[in-house]
N, C-alpha and C positions, 0 to 999 in steps of 0.2 A: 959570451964570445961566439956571435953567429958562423966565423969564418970556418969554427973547427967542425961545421955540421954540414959541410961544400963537399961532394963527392965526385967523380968525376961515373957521368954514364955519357950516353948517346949523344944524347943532345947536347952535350959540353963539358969543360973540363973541372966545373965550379959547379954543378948542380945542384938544387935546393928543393923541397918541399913547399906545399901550401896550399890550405884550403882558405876559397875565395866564398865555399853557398854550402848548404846541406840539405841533404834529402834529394828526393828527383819525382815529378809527378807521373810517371809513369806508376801502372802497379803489375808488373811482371813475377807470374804467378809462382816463381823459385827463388823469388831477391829477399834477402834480410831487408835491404832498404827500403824495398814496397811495404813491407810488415812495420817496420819503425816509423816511417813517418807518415802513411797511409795516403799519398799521394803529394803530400805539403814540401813545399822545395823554397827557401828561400838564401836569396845571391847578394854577398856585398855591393856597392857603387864601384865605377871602375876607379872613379876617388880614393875610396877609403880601402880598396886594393893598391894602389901606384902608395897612397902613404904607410900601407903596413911592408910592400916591397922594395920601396925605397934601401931602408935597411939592409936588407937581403942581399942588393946592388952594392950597397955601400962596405958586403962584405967578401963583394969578391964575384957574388956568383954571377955566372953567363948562363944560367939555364933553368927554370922551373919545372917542376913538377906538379900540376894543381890534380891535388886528391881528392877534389870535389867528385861525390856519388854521379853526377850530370852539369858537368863546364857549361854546356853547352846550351842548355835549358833556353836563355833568352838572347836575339840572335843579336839586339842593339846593343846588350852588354858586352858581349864576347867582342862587337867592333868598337865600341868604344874604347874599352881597354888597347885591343888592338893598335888601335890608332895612337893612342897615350903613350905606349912603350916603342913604338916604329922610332928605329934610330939608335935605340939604345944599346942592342948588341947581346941584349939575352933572346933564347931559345925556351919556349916554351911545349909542354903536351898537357893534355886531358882527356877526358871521358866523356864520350856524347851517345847519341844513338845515328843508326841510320838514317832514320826516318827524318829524322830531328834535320840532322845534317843537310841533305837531299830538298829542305825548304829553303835553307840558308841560299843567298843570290849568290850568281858568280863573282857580284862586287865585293861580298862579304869576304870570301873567300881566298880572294886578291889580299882584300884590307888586313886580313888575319898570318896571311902566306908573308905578306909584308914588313908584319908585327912581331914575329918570329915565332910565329907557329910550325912547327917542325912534323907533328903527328901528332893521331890522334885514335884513343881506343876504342875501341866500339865490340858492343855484346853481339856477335854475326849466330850465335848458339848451335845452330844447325844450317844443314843442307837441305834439310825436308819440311817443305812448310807444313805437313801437317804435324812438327813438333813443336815448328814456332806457332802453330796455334794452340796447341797444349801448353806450353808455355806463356799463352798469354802474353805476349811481345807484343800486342799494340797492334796486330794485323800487319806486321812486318810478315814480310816475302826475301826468300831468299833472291829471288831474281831482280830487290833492291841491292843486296847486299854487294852481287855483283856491279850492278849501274854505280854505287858509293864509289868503289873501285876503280872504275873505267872512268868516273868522272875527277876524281881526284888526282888522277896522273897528268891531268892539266895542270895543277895550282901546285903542284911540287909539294904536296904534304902527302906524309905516308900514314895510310890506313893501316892501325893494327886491329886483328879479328881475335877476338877468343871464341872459343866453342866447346860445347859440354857433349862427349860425345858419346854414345850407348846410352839412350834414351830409356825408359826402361823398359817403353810399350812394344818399341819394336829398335831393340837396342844395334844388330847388325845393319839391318837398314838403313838408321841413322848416323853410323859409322860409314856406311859406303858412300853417302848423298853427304856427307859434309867434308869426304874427303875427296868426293867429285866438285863440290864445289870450291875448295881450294885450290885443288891444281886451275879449273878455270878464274879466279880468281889472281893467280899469277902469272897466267896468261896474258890476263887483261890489264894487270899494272904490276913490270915484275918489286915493285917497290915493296909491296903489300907486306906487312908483318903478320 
């Protein structure tokens, strides 16, 4: 009985789970999931998504949650789905990265905004890039994380940031630089979670 596993959060009053890929090819140098699946990331069809979520629809829910380690991984899958579900009335989020994001077109971004993409998380870790190069982020820059920010307050999807903060190399440092980058960060879109 899927109906009795509908919660209500943010994004709607029928929320539901799902994973659509596993793994993510990034290998960021503190992820369980760089460790498990050592770069390998592979993503259902937007197909054989819409036929496992159908269901889900058919029990009510107006909202997804996709627990995929990186939604976001391939930018014609995310609009294909996109586009599949535009219409229908669910809300969706996931996990991507900056980087990742920041290549996506502004068409995409429409297409996705369209489909009912609501927000999306993203690993921001620090204020100080020379944490996110300790960290191994992929040569991610905080002075992306902000541009994600300032660009997404276009397309109406709200950035949410997690961060890991007291680094252990220079843990007060890290603390002041990621908490200066937050407040500029909702400066630049006060939507930002």
């Amino acid at each position: 009985p899927l109906a009795q596993y509908n919660q209500a959060s943010w994004l709607g009053s029928k929320s539901t789970g799902y994973h659509s890929s596993y793994g993510c090819p990034l290998k960021c140098g503190f992820c369980a999931v760089a460790a498990q699946f050592d770069g390998h990331w592979l993503g259902q069809t937007p197909a054989r998504m819409m036929e496992d979520i159908e269901p889900l629809i058919a029990s009510g829910a107006n909202a997804i949650e996709f627990f995929d380690n990186n939604f976001f991984v391939s930018e014609k899958r995310v609009v294909a789905f996109a586009n599949t579900i535009v219409g229908r009335g669910v809300s969706w989020w996931g996990e991507g990265t900056i980087d990742g994001l920041m290549r996506y077109s502004d068409e995409s971004l429409r297409a996705m905004r369209a489909g009912g993409c609501r927000m999306i998380f993203f690993g921001a870790e620090s204020g100080s890039d020379e944490v996110l190069a300790l960290y191994n982020k992929g040569g991610l820059k905080s002075s992306s994380t902000l541009a994600l920010a300032e660009r997404f307050a276009k397309f109406d999807i709200v950035p949410e940031f997690s961060f890991c903060l007291g680094s252990p190399v220079a843990p007060k440092e890290d603390i002041e630089a990621s908490i200066a980058l937050i407040r500029k960060l909702k400066v630049a879109n006060p939507s930002c979670e």
